[in-house]
C-alpha positions as MATLAB code, in Angstrom:
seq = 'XXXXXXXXXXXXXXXXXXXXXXXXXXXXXXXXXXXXXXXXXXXXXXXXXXXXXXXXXXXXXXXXXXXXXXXXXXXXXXXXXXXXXXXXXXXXXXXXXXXXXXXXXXXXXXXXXXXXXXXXXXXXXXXXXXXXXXXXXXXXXXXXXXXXXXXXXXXXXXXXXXXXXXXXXXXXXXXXXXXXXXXXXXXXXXXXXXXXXXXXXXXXXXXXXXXXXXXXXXXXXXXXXXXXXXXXXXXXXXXXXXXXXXXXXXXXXXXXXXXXXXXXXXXXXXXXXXXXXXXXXXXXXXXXXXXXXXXXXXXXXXXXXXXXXXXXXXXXXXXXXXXXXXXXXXXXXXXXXXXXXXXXXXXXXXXXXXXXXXXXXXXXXXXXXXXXXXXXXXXXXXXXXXXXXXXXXXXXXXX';
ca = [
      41.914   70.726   12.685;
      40.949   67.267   12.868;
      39.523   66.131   16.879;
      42.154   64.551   18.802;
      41.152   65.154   22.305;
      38.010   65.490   23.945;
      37.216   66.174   27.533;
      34.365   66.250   29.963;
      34.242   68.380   33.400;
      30.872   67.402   36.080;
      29.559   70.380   38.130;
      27.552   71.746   40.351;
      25.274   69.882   43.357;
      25.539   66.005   42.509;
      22.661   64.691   40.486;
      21.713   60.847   39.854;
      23.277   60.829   35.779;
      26.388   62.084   36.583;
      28.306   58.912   36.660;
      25.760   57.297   33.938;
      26.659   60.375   31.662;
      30.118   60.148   31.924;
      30.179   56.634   31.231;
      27.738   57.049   28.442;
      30.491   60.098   26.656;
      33.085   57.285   27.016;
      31.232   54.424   25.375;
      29.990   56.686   22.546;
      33.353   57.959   21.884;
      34.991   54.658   21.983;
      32.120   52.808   19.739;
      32.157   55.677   17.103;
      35.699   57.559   17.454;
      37.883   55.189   18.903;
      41.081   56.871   18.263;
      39.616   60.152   19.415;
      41.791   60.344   23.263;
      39.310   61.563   26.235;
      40.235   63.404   29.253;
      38.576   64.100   32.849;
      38.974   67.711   34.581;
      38.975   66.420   38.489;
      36.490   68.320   40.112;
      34.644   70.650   37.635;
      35.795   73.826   36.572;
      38.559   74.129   39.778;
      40.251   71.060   37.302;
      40.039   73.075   34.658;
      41.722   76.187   35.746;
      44.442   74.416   37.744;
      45.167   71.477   34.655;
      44.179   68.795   37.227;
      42.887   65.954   34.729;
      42.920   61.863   34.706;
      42.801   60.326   31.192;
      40.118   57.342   30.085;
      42.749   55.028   29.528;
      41.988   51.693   27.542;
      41.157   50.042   30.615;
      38.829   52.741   31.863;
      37.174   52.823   28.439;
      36.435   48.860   28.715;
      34.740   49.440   32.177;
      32.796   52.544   31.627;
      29.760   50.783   31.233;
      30.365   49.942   35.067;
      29.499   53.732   35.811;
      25.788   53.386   35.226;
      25.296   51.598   38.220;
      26.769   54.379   40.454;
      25.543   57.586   42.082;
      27.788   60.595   42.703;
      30.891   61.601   39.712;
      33.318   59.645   39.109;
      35.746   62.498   38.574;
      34.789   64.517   40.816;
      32.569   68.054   41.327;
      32.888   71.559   42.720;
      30.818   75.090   42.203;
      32.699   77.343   40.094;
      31.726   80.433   38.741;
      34.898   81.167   35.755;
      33.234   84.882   35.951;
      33.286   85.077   39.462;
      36.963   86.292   39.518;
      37.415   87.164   43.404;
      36.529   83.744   44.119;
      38.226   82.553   41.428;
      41.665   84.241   42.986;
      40.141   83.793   46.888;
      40.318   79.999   46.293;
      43.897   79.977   44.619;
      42.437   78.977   41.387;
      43.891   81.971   39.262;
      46.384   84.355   40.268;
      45.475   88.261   41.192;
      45.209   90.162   37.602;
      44.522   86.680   35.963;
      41.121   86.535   34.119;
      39.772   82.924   34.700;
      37.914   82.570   31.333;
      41.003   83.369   29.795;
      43.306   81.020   31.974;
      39.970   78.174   31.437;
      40.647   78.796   27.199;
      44.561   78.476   27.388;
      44.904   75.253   29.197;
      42.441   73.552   27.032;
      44.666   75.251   24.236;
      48.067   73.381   26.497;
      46.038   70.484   26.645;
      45.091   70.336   23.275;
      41.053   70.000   23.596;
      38.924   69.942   21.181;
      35.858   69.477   22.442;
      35.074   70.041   25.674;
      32.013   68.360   27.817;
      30.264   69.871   30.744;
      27.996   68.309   33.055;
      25.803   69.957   35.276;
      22.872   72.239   35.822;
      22.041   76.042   34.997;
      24.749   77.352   36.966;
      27.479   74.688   34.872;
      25.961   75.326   31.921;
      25.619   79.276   32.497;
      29.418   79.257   32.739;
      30.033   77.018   30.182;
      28.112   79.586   27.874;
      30.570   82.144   29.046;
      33.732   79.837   28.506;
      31.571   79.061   24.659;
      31.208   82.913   23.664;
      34.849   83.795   25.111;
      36.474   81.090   23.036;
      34.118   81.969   20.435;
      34.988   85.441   20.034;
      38.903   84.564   20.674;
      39.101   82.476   17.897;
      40.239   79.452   20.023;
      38.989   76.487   18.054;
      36.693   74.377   20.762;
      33.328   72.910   20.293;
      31.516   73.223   23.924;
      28.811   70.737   24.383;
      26.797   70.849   27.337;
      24.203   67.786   29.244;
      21.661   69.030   31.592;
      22.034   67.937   35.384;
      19.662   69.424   37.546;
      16.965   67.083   40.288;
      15.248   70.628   40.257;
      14.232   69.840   36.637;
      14.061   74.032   36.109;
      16.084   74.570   32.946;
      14.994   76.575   30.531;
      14.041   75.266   27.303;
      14.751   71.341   28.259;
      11.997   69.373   29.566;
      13.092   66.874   31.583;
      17.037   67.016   33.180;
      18.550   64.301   33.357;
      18.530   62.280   36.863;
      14.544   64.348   38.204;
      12.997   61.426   38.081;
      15.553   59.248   40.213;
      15.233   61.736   42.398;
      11.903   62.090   43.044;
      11.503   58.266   42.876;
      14.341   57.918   45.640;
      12.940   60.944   47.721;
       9.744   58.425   47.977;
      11.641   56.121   49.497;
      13.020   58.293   51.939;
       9.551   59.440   52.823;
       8.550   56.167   53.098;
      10.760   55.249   56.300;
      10.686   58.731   57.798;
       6.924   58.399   57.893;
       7.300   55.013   59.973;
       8.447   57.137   62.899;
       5.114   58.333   63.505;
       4.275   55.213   64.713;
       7.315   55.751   67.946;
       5.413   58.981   68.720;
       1.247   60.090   68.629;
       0.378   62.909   67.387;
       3.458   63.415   65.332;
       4.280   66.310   62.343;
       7.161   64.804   60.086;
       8.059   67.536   57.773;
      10.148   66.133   55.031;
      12.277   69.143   53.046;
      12.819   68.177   49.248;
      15.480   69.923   47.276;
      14.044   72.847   44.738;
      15.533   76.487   45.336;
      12.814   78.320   43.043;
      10.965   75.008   41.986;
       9.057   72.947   43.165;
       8.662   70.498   40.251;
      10.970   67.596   42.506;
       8.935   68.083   45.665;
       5.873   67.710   43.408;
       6.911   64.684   41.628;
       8.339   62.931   45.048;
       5.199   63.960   46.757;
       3.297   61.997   44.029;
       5.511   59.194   43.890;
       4.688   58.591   47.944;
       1.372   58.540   47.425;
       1.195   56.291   44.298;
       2.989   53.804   46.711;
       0.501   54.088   49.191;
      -2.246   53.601   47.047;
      -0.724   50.747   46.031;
       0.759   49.591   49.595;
      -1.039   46.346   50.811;
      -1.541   48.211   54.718;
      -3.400   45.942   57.087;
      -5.845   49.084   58.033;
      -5.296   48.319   61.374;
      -4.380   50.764   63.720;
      -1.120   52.207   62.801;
      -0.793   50.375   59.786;
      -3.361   52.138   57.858;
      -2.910   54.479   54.443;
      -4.413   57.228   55.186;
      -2.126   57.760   58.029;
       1.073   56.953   55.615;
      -0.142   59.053   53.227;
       0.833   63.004   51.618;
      -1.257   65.146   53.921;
       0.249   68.498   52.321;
       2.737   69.679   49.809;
       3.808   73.313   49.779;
       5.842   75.024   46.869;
       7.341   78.019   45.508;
       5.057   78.869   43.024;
       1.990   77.563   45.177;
       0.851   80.349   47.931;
      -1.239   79.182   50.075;
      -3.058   80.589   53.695;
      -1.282   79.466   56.852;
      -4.307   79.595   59.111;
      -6.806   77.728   57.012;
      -4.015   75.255   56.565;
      -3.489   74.970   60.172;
      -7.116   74.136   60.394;
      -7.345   71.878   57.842;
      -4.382   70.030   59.581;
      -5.070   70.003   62.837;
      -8.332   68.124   61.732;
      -6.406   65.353   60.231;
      -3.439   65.572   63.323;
      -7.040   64.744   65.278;
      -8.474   61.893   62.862;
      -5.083   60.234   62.165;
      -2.563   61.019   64.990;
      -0.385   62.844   62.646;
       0.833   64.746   60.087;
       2.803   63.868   57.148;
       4.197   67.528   54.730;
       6.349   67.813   51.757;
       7.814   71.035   51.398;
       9.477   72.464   48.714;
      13.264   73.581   50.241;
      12.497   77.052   48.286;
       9.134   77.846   49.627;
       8.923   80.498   51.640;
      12.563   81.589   51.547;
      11.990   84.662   50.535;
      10.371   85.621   53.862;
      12.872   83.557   56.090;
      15.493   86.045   54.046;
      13.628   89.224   54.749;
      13.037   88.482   58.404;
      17.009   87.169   59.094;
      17.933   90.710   57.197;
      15.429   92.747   59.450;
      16.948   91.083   62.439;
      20.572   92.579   61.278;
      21.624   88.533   60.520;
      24.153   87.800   57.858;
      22.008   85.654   55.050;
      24.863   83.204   53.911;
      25.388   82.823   50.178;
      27.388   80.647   47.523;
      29.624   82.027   44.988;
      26.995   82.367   42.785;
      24.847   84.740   45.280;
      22.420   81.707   46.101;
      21.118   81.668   49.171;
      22.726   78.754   51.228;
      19.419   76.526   51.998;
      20.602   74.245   54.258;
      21.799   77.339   56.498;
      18.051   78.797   55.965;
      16.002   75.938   57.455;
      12.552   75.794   55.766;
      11.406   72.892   56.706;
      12.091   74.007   60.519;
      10.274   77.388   60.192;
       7.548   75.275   58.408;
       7.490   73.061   61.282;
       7.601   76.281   63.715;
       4.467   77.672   61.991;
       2.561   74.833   62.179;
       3.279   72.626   65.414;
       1.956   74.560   67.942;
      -1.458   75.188   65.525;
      -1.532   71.110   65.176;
      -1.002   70.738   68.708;
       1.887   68.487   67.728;
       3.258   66.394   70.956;
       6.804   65.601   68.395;
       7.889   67.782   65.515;
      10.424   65.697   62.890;
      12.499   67.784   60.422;
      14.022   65.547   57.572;
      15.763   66.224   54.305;
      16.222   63.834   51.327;
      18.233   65.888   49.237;
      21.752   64.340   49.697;
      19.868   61.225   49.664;
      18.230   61.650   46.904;
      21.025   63.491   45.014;
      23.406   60.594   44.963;
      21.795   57.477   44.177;
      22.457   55.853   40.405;
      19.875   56.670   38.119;
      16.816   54.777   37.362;
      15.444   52.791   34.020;
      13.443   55.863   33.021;
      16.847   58.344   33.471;
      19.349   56.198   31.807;
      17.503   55.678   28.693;
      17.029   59.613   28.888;
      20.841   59.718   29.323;
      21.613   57.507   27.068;
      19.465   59.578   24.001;
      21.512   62.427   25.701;
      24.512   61.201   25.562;
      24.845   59.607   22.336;
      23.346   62.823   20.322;
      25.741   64.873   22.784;
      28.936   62.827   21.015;
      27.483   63.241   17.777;
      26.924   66.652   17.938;
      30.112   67.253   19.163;
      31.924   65.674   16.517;
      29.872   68.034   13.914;
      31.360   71.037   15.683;
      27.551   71.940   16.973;
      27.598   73.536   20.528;
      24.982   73.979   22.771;
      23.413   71.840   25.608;
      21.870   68.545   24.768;
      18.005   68.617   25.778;
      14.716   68.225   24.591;
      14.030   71.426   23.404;
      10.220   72.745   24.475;
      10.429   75.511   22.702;
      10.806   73.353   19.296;
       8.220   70.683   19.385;
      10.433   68.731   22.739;
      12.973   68.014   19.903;
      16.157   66.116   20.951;
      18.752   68.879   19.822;
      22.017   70.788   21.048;
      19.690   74.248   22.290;
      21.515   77.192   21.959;
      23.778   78.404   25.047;
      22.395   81.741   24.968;
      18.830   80.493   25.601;
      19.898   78.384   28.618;
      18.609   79.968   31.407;
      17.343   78.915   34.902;
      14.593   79.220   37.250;
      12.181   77.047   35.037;
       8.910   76.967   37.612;
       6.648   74.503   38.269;
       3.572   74.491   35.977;
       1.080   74.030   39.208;
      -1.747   73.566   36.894;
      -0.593   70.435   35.525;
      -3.456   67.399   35.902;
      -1.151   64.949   37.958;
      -0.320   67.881   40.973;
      -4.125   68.727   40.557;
      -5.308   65.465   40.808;
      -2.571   65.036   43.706;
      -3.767   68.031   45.979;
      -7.490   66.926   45.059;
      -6.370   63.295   46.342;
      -5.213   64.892   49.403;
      -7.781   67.101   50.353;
      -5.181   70.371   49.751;
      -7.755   71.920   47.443;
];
């Protein structure tokens, strides 16, 4: 059956290439299968269960090239798990009885898809694999094609997700104007919490990114104003253990030197012991619908803060978290040529009936390809023992 309609769903946690991507789908399409008509599910797979779409009309199509300078999704996001059936039926997507990959495969049937797109990270994708093998094994006659969304960069095979480094570059420039508080405050610990559930690849990169710029910063070195008291004084991980009372010492010797205190801390690191001590204290530990842990109801960077202030003999303690700012801003240079590579072999792919999600494949030489759904996983870590967070810790005196 020849392609006549195409759409594109964006889930998940926001990213900085979801509005890039979706404009890039639309000027591919319309450059090299003009006729070809493209839908938008409004928010993710809730859209898609409940026939909520917007169509790329002409006009739309003529100003997608508008979308690359935006952050957020244009059409909109939510968490969905089309497996998850209670919530599925909780939230009124489905009916009791109603199987939502099912429901999901007969209103792209109603709506006469061909090809559908899907946005987002491990979790999007994950489901999107489902929707794949249940239309697969159906025979409902789809091509899924998946782009990788994720700041956490921690899919499994792809090597870089698109809209990690926009992140990381824009989670520098948070840090950057957090860190001028410690001059309203002596002896001051700023703990800035970076987004990264199991890695710790974007606190890592944004760590780095900070302290490029002060390298590079012209300070005065005068009083306040200096770089060593701007600077990355620790950065603390998932995959990274590290001792709490040597670090307290090694801190509180630079809290002495430099009037304060300046961490980067991983929002995944040391959840699982947060978890374990909530459960021992009989506290509910609140989860999503995929049985995530809900962070931002956790608190690392205040327990980190609570482990070390007292230690540092800290006179302020200052909690911040980039994530949301970080999250949403319009990708960079480096991300948009990544999504544009994406994008365009995304289309392509698509219109060869190929499924899969659209990375560079590590597993096969960091090849630009549509990787198999089935090898799609999550929970990439951080590779600790790469020279740039080496160099990094050595820079800072971690190690």
């Amino acid at each position: 059956m020849a392609t006549k309609t195409v759409a594109m769903l964006t889930a998940g946690g926001l990213a900085p290439c979801l509005s890039s991507a979706v404009g890039g789908l639309i000027q591919r399409y319309s450059q090299v299968a003009p006729d070809i008509r493209i839908i938008a599910y409004r928010n993710g797979y809730a859209g898609l269960l409940t026939g909520d779409y917007v169509e790329a009309t002409p006009e739309v199509r003529e100003a997608a090239g508008r979308l690359h300078a935006f952050g957020g999704s244009p059409i909109g996001n939510s968490r969905v798990k089309l497996t998850n059936v209670a919530d599925c039926v909780k939230r009124g997507l489905v009916r009791e009885g109603q199987d939502p990959l099912h429901v999901a495969a007969e209103q792209l049937t109603r709506d006469g898809v061909n090809i559908l797109h899907t946005i987002g990270g491990d979790d999007t994708n994950g489901t999107a694999a489902d929707l794949a093998a249940y239309l697969a094994e159906n025979d409902y006659d789809l091509t899924v094609v998946g782009l990788p969304k994720t700041i956490d960069n921690d899919v499994i095979p792809i090597r870089q997700s698109l809209g990690a480094w926009t992140a990381a570059e824009q989670g520098a420039v948070f840090a950057r104007n957090v860190i001028a508080e410690h001059t309203a405050n002596p002896r001051m610990l700023i703990v800035h919490e970076v987004m990264g559930r199991h890695c710790g690849w974007l606190t890592a990169a944004t760590a780095l990114e900070h302290h490029r710029w002060v390298t590079d910063a012209p300070f005065a070195e005068w009083m306040e104003n200096a770089a060593a008291r701007w600077d990355v004084h620790g950065v603390y991980v998932p995959e990274l253990g590290f001792d709490i009372d040597e670090e307290a010492k090694r801190l509180r010797a630079i809290m002495d030197a430099q009037g304060g205190v300046n961490l980067f801390i991983s929002e995944g690191a040391g959840v699982s012991e947060i978890v374990a001590a909530m459960e021992a204290a009989g506290e509910e530990v609140p989860r999503d619908p995929f049985g995530h842990v809900k962070l931002d109801k956790v608190n690392v960077g205040q327990w980190f803060a609570g482990q070390f202030a007292e230690a540092l003999g800290a006179e302020k303690v200052l909690v911040q978290k980039s994530g949301y700012f970080s999250r949403s801003a319009p990708a960079n240079d480096a991300d948009r040529n990544l999504i544009y590579a994406c994008t365009t072999h995304a289309v392509d792919a698509a219109l060869r009936g190929e499924s899969g999600v659209v990375g560079e494949d590590e597993e096969r030489g960091d090849e630009l390809r549509a990787i198999e759904f089935e090898r799609i996983k999550g929970g990439k870590t951080f590779d600790t023992s790469l020279p740039w967070f080496t160099q990094l810790l050595e820079d800072i005196g971690q190690r």
